[in-house]
Structures are given as C-alpha cells and as structure tokens.
Backbone as CSV, one residue per row, in Angstrom:
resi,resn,N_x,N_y,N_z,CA_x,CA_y,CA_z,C_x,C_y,C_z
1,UNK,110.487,133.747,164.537,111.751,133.841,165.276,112.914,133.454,164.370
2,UNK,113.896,134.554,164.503,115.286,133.938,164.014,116.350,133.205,164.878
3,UNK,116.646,132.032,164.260,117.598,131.243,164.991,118.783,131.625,164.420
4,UNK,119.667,131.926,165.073,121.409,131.912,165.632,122.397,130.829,165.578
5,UNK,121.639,130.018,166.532,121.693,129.045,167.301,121.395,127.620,166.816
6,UNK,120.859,127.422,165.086,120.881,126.300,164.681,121.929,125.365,164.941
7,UNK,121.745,124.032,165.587,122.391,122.723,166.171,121.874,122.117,165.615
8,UNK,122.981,120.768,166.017,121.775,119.324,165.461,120.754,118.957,166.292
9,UNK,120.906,119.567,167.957,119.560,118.760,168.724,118.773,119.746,168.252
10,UNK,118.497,120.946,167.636,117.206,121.607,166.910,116.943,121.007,165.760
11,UNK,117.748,120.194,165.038,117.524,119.612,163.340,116.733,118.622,163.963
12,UNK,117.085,117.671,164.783,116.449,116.329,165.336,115.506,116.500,165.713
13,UNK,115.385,117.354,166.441,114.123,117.423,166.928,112.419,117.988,165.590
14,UNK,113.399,118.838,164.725,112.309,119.537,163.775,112.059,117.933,163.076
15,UNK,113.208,117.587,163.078,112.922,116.079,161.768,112.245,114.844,162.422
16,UNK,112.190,114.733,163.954,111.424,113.889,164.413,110.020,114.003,164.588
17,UNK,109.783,115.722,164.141,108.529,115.787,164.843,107.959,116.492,163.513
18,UNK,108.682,116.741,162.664,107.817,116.665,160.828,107.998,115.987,159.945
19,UNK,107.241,115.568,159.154,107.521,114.487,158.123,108.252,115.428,156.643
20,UNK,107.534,116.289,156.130,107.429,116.797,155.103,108.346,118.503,155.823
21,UNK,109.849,118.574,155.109,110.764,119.791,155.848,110.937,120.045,154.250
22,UNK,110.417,121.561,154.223,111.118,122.519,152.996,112.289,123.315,153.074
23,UNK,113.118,123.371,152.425,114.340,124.475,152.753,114.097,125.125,151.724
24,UNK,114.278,126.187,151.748,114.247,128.063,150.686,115.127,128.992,150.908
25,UNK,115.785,129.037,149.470,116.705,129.927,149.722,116.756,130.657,148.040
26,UNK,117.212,132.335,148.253,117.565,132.596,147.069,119.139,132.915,146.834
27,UNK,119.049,133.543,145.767,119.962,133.854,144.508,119.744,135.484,144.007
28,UNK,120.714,135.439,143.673,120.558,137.314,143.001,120.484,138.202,143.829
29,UNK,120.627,138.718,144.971,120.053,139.702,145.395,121.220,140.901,145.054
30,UNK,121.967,140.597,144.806,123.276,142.163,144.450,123.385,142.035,142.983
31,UNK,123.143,141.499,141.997,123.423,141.793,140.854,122.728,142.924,140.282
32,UNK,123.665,143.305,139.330,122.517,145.079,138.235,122.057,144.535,137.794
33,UNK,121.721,143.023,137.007,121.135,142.694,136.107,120.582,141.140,136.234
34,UNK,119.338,141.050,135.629,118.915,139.634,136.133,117.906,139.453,137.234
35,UNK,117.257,138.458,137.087,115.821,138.231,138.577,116.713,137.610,139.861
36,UNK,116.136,138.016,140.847,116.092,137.179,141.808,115.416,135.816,141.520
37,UNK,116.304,135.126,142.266,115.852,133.351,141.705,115.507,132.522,143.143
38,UNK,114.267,132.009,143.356,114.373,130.803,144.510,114.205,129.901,144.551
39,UNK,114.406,128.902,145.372,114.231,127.471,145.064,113.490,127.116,146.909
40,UNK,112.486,126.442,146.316,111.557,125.498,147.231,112.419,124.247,147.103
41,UNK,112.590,123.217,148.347,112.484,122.073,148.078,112.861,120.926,149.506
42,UNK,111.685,119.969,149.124,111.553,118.975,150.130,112.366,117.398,149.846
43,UNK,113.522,117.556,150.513,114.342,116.123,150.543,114.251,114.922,151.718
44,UNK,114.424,114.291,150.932,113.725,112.850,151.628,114.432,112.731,152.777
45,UNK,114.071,112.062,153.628,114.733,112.217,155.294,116.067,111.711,155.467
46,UNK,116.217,110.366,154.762,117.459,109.722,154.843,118.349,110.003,153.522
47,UNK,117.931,111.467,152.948,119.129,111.871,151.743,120.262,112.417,152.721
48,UNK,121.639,112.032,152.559,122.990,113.122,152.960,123.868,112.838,151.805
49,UNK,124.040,113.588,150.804,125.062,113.697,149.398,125.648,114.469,149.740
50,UNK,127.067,114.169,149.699,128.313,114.799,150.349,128.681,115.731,149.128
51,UNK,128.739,116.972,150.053,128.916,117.680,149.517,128.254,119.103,149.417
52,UNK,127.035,118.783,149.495,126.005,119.762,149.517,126.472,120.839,150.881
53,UNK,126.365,122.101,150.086,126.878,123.023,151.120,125.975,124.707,150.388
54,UNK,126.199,125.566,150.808,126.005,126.595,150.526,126.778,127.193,148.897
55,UNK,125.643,127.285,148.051,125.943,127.670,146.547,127.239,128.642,146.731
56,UNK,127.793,129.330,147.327,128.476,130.125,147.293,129.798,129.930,147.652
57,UNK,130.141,128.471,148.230,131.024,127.973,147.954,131.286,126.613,146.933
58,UNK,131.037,126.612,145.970,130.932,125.580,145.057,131.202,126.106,143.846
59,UNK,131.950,125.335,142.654,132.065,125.754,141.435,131.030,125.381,140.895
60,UNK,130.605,126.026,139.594,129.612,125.369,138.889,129.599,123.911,138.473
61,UNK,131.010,123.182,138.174,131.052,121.709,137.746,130.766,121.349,138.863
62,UNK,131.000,121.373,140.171,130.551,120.974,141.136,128.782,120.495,141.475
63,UNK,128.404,122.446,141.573,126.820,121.841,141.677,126.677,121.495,140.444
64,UNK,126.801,121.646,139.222,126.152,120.569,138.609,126.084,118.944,138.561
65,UNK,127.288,118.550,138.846,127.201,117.081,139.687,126.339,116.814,140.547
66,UNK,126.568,118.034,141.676,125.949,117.365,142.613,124.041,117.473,142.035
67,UNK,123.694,118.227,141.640,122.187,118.540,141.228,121.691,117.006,140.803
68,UNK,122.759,116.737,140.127,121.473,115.010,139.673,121.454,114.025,141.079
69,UNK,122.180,114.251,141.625,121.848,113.486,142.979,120.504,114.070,143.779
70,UNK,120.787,115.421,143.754,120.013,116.124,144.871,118.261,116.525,144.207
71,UNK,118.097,115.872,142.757,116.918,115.659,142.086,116.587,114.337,142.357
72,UNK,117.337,113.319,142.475,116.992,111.970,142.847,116.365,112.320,144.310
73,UNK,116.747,112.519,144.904,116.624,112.462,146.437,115.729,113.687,147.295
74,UNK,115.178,114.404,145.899,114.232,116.025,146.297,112.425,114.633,145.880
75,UNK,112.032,114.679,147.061,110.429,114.339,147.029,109.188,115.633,146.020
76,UNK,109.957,117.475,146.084,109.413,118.290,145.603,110.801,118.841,145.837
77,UNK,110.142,120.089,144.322,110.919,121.222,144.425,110.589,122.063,143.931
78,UNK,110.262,123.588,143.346,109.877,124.265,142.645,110.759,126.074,142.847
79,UNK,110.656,126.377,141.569,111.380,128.068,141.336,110.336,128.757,141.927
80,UNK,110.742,130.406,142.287,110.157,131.004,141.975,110.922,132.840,142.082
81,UNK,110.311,133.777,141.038,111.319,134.873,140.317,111.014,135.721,140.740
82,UNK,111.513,137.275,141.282,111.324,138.315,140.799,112.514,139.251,139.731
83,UNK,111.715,139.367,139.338,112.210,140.206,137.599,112.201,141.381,138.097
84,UNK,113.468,142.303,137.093,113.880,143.234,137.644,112.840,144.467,137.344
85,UNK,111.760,144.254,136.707,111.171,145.298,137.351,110.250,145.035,138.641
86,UNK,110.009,144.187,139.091,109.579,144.308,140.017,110.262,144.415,141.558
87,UNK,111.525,143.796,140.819,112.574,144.389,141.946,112.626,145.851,141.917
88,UNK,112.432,146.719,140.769,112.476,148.297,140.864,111.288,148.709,141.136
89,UNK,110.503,147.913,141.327,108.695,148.579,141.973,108.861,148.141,143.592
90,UNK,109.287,146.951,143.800,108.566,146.656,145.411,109.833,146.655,146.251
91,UNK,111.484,146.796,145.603,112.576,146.859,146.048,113.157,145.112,146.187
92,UNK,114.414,144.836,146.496,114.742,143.830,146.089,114.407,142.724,147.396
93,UNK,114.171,143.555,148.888,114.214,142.643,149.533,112.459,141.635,149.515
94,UNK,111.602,142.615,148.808,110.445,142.364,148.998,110.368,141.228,147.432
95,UNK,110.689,141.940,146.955,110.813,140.824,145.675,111.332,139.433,145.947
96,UNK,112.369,139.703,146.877,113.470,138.236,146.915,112.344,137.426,148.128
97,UNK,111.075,138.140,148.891,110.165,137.177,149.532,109.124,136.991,148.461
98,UNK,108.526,137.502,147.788,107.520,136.892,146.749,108.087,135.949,145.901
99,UNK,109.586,135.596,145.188,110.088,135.202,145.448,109.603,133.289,145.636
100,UNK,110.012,133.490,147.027,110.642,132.701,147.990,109.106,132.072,148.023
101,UNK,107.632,133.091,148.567,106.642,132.703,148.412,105.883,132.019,147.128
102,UNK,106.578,132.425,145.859,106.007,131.825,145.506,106.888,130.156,144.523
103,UNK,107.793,129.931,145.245,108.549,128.767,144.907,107.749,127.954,145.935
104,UNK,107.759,128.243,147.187,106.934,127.161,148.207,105.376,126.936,147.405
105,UNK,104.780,128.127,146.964,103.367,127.664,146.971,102.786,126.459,145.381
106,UNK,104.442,126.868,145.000,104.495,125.843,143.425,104.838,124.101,143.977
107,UNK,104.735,123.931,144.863,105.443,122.908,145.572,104.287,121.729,145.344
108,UNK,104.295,120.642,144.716,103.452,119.854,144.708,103.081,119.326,146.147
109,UNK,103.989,118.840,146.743,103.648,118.603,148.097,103.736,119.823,148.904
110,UNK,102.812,120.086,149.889,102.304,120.653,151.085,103.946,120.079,152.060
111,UNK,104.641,121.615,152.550,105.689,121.076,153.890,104.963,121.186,155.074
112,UNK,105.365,120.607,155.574,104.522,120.547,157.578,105.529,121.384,158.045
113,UNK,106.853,121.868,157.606,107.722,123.251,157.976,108.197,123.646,157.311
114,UNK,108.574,125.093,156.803,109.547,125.565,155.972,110.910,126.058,156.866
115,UNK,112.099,125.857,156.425,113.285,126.514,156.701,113.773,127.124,155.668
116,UNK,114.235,128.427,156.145,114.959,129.643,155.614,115.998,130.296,155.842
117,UNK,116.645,130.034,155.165,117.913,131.388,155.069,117.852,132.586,156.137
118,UNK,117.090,132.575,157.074,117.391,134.326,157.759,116.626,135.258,156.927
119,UNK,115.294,135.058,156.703,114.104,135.304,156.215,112.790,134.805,156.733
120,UNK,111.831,135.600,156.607,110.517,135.357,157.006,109.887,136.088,155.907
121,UNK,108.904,135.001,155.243,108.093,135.513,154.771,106.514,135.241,155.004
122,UNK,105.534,135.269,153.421,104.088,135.424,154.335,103.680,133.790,154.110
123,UNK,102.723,133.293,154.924,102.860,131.882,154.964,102.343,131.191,155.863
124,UNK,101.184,130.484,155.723,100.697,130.022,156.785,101.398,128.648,157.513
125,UNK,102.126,128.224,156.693,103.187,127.136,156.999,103.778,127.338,158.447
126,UNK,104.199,126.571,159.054,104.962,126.896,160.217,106.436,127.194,159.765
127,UNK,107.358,128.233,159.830,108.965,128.328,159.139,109.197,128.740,160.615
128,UNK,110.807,128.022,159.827,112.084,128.167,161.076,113.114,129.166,160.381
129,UNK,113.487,130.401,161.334,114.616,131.132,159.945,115.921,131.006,160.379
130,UNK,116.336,130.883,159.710,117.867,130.257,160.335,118.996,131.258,159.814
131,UNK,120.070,131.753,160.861,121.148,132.431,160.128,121.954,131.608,159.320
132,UNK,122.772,131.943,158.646,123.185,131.127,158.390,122.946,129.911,157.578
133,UNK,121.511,129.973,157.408,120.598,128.438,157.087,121.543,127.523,155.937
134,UNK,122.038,128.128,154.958,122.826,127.788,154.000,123.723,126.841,153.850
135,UNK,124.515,127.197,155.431,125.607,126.400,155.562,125.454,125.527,156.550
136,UNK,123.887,125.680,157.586,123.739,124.889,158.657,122.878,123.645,158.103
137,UNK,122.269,124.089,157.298,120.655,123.108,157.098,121.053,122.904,155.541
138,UNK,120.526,121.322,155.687,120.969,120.488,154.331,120.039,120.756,153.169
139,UNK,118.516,120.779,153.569,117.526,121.460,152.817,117.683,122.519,151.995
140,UNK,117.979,123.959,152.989,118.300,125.055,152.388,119.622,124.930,151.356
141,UNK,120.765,124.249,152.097,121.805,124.227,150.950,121.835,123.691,149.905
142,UNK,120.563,122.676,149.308,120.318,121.679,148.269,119.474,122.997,147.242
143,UNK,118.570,123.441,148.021,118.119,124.551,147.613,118.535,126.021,146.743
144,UNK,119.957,125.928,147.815,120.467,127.000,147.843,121.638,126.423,146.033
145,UNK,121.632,125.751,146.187,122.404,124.885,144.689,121.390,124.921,143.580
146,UNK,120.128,124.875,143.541,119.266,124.532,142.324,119.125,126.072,142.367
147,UNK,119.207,126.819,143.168,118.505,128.416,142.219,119.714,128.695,141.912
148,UNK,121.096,128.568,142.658,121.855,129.454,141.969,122.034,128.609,140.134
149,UNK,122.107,127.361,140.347,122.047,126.989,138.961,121.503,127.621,137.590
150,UNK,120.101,127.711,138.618,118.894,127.920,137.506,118.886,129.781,137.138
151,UNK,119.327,130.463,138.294,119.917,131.816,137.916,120.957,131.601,136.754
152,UNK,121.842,130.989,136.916,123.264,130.959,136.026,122.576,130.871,134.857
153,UNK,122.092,129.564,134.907,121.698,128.948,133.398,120.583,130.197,132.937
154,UNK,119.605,131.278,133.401,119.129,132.344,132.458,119.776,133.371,132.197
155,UNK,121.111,133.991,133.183,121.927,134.887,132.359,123.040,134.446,131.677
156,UNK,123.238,133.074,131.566,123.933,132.410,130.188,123.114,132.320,128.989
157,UNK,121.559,132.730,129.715,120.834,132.524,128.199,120.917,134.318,127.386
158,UNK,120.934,134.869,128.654,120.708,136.155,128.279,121.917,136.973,127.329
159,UNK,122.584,136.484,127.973,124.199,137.037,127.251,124.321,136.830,125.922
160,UNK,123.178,135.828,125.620,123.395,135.445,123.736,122.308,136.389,123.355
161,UNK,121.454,137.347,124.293,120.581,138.080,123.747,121.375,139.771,123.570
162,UNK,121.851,140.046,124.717,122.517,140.703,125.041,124.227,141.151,124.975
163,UNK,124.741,141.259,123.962,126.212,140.676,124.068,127.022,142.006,124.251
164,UNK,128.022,141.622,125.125,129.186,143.049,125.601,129.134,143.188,127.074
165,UNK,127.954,142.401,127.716,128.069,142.767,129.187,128.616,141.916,130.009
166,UNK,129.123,140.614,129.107,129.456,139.308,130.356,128.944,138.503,130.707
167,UNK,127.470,138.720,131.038,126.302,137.770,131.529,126.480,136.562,131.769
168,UNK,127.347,135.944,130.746,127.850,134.505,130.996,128.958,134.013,131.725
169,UNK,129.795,135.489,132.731,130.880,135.080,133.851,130.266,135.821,134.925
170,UNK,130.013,137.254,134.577,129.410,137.757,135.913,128.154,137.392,136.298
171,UNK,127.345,137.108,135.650,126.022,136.669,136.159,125.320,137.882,136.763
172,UNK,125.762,139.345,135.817,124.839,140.118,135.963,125.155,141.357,137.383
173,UNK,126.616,140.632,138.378,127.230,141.498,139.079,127.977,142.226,138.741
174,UNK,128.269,143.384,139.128,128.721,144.783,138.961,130.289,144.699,138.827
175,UNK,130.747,143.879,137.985,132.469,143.856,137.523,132.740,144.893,136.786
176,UNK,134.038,145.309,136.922,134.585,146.514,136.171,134.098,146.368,134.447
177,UNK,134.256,145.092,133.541,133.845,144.841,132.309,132.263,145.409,132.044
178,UNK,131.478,144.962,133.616,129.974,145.235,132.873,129.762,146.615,133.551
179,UNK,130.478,147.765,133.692,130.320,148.707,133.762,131.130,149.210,132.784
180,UNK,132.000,149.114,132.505,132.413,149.460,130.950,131.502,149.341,129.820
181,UNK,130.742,148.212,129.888,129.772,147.749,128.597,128.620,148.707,129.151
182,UNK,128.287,149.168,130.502,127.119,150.342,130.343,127.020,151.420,130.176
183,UNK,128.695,151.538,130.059,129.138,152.980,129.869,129.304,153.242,128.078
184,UNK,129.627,151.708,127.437,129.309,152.263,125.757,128.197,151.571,125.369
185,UNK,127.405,150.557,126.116,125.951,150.606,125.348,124.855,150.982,126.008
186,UNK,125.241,151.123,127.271,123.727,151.991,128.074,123.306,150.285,129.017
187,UNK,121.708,150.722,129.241,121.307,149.680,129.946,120.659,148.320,128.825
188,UNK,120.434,147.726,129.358,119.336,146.258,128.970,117.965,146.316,129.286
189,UNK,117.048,145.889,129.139,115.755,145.723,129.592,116.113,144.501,131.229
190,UNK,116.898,144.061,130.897,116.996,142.731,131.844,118.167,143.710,133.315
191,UNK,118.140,144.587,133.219,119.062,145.892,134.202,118.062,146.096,135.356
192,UNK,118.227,146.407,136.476,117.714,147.197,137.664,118.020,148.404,137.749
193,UNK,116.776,149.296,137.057,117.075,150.802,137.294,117.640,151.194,139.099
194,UNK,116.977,150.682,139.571,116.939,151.120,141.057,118.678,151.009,141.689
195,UNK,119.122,149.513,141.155,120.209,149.478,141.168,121.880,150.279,140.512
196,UNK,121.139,150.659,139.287,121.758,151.909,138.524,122.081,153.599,139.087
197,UNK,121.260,153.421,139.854,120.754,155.346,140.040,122.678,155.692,140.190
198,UNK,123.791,155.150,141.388,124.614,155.517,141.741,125.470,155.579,140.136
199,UNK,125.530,154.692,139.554,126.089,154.910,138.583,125.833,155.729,137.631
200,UNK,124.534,156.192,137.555,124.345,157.148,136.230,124.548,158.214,137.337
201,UNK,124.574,158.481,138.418,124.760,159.775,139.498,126.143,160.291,138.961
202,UNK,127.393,159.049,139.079,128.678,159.323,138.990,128.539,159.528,137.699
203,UNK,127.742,159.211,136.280,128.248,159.628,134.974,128.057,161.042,134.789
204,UNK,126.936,161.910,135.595,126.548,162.689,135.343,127.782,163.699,135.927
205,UNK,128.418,163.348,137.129,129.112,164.189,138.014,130.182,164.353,136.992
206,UNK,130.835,163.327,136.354,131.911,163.587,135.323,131.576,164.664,134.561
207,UNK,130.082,164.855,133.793,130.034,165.693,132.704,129.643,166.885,132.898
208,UNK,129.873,167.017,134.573,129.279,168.590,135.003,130.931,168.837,135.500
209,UNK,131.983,168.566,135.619,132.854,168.696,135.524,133.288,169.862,134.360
C-alpha cells in the first residue's frame, strides 16, 4: 500500500511497534549519464539532526555537514547501483528497484520495516511506501542525503575521466553544455543509450533537412 497520508500518529505508531526502521531512497533517475544510486539506512530512534530534509533541497556544503552527524547516529547503512547499462536493459524504473533491493539486502542489520519513497519493491521485509517519503520521514531523508552524496562524489570522479561534459556541476543531467559536449564528442561509456534515442532522433532530423 501507498500512503498519502503519512502523519505523525502513523510514524508513532510504526516506531512504537518496530525496533529496527529502514528508510530507502534513490538518486539519478533523470540524468543521461551516470547510475542510479540508493541508500539503505537504519537510524537510531532518538536521532533528530536538524536539518535533515529531502536531498533536493539542500546544497552540497550542507549535506555534507550534515552526513557526519547522520553517520554517527545511522545503527546501518548501505549503497546500492544500477549502471547505465542496466538501466538500458531492464529500464530505469526497474533498475532504480534492484537498486533499492539491493542497498537493503547489504544492510548489516536485518529492519523489522522498510520505508520508501513511493516505491515498492521485492522483499520479504514488511515496507511502508510513502509519497512524499523524502520530506515526511526522517529515515528516508537521511537516506535520501547519503545517495545523493555518494552519486555526486562518482560523477565528480567521472568528469576527471571524461572531460567536456560537466559531470562535476550537472551530475550527468541534460543541461544545454552537456548536450553541446555530445554533439562534438559523441557519447561516454558512462551515457544511457535508452536515454539518448530523442536526441540522436533530433540530430538525425537536422541532417535530413
């Protein structure tokens, strides 16, 4: 079931009646270039570090501050990727749950629930999916801070492999610069064909012109 409707008398109640709460959330899912990134992770009951909110409103100096708190206060946590070809074999939404599955199953500790982002995946765990989860649930948003990190920090690595596309501001999304750079060096190995097709569609339409 997807919840809407996440409150605090649904948080209280999940937290009175489990010991061990995972939040999961990813990263990447619109970029041309780069894995989908997720983050597993179980925070201790009486952690609240102000601040923690949904990666997508935060600067990077930000979560990185906040991350050494939210490692003190994570009991477990663990990644887990899909790479862009397998985002171009199984598509991105299926990727962004293997994913997701397999950051929980890296989890040293066993959760007695998982919460999610407005996702279901496969899992014998009991999960709660939450709209919204990001900005409602403290789990997911602690979560939702360590992948986007850990995304950043590999297409900052990539950009020193790769140079002309940006990698190290766009993070691999579709800005006017990194379509310029695919238009004079082509693709990367680290690219989503699947994600490409419209653009090489429109290069082609120019040259039948």
């Amino acid at each position: 079931m997807i919840y809407s409707d996440y409150n605090d008398q649904i948080k209280k109640e999940i937290y009175d009646k489990y010991d061990l709460v995972a939040g999961i959330d990813e990263v990447g899912r619109g970029p041309l270039a780069g894995p989908v990134v997720a983050c597993a992770v179980i925070m201790k009951k009486d952690s609240h570090i102000e601040g923690v909110t949904d990666s997508k409103k935060l600067s990077r100096k930000k979560m990185l501050a906040l991350k050494e708190d939210i490692l003190k206060d994570a009991l477990a946590y663990a990644y887990g990727y899909g790479n862009p070809h397998l985002i171009d074999e199984i598509n991105i939404k299926n990727a962004t749950h293997r994913a997701m599955e397999d950051a929980l199953n890296q989890l040293k500790l066993r959760p007695d629930i998982v919460l999610i982002d407005a996702e279901r995946i496969n899992t014998d765990i009991n999960q709660l999916n939450i709209v919204k989860g990001d900005l409602k649930e403290y789990a997911i948003s602690a979560a939702s801070i360590l992948a986007k990190i850990r995304r950043d920090d590999i297409m900052i690595n990539f950009s020193k492999i790769y140079r002309g596309y940006g990698f190290e501001t766009n993070m691999g999304y579709g800005t006017r610069a990194h379509y310029r750079a695919l238009e004079e060096y082509g693709e990367t190995p680290i690219h989503r064909k699947s994600f490409l097709k419209k653009f090489h569609e429109r290069q082609l339409s120019i040259y039948d012109l």
